[in-house]
NUTOR-266732 format. One line per 3 residues: for each residue x, y, z of C-alpha. Coordinates in pm, 1 decimal. Each point is the difference from the previous one (the first is absolute). Example, Ala and Ser with C-alpha at 12.3 -4.5 7.8 and 13.67 -1.06 7.14 Angstrom:
<atoms>
1230.0 -450.0 780.0 ~ 137.0 344.0 -66.0
</atoms>
This chain:
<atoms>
0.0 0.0 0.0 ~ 110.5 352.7 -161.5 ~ -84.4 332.4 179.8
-181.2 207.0 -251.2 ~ 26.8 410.7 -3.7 ~ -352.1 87.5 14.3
103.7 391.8 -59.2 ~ 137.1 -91.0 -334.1 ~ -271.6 -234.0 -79.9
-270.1 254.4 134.8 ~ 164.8 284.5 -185.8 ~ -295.6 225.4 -24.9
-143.1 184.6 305.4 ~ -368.9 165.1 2.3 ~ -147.2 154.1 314.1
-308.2 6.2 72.6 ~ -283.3 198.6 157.9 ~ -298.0 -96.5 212.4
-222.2 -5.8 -220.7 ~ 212.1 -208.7 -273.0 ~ -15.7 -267.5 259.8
-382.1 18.8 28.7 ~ -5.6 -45.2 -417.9 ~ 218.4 -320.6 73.6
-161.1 -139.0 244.4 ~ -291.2 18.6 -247.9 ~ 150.5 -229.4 -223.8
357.4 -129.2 97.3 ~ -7.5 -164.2 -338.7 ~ 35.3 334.8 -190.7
303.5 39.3 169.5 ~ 150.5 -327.3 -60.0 ~ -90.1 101.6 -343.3
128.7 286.0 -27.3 ~ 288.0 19.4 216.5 ~ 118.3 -394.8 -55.6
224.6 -152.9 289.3 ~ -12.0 239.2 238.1 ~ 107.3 49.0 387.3
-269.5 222.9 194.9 ~ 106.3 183.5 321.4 ~ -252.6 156.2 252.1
146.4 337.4 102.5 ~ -173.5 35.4 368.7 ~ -66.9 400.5 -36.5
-235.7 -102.1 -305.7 ~ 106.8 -89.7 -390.5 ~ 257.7 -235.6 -105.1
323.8 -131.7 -216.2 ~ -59.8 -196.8 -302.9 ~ 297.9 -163.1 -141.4
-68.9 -87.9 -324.8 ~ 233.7 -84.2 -370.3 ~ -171.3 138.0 -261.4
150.9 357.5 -47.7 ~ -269.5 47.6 -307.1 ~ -236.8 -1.7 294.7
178.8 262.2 214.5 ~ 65.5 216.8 -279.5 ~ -377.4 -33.2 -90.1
-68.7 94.7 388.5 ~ 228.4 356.2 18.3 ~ -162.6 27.6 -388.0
-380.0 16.0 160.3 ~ 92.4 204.1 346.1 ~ 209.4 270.3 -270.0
-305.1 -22.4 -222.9 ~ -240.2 90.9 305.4 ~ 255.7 273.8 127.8
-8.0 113.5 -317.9 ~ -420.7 2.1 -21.0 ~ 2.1 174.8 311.3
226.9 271.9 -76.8 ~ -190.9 69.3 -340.0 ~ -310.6 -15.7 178.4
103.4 224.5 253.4 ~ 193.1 241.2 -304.8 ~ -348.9 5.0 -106.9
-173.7 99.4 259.0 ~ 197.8 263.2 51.0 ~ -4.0 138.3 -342.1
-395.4 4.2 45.2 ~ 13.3 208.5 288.6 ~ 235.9 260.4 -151.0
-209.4 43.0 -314.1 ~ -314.9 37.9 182.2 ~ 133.8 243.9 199.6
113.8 198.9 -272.8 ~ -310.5 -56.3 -116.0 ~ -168.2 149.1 244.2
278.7 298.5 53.2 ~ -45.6 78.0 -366.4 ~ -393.6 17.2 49.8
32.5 200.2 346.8 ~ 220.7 254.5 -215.7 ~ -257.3 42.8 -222.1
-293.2 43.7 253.5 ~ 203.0 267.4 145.6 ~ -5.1 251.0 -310.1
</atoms>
């Protein structure tokens, strides 16, 4: 019998919320699925480690949480563009009124 080097054989790490655990516990399956082999450990201040060795799948991970960062910061670009223009909006028709 051989030791084995689970850090190199578990190469990826993922860490993981709350509420990712309460999506797994929904159907461990998934993450077999979509994680293969993988080593899960409990953090006890909530969340956990995943080690994992499929990089396509961590690189898919940081690719969703930069697409939502992303979404958020347009959203919020947005918003605040909506704001400014109505209040020049209204500036514009104040000005007016006040002739």
């Amino acid at each position: 019998m051989h030791a084995i080097d689970l850090n190199q054989y578990f190469s990826e790490i993922v860490y993981l919320t709350d509420e990712d655990l309460l999506d797994i516990e929904d159907s461990p399956h998934d993450l077999d699925l979509f994680f293969g082999p993988h080593l899960l450990f409990q953090l006890t201040d909530g969340g956990a480690i995943l080690q994992h060795r499929r990089p396509e799948t961590t690189a898919f991970i940081a690719a969703s949480d930069a697409r939502a960062e992303a979404q958020a910061e347009w959203e919020a670009a947005k918003g605040a563009l909506s704001e400014t223009v109505g209040q020049t909006i209204i500036a514009h028709y104040a000005a007016g009124a006040a002739r």
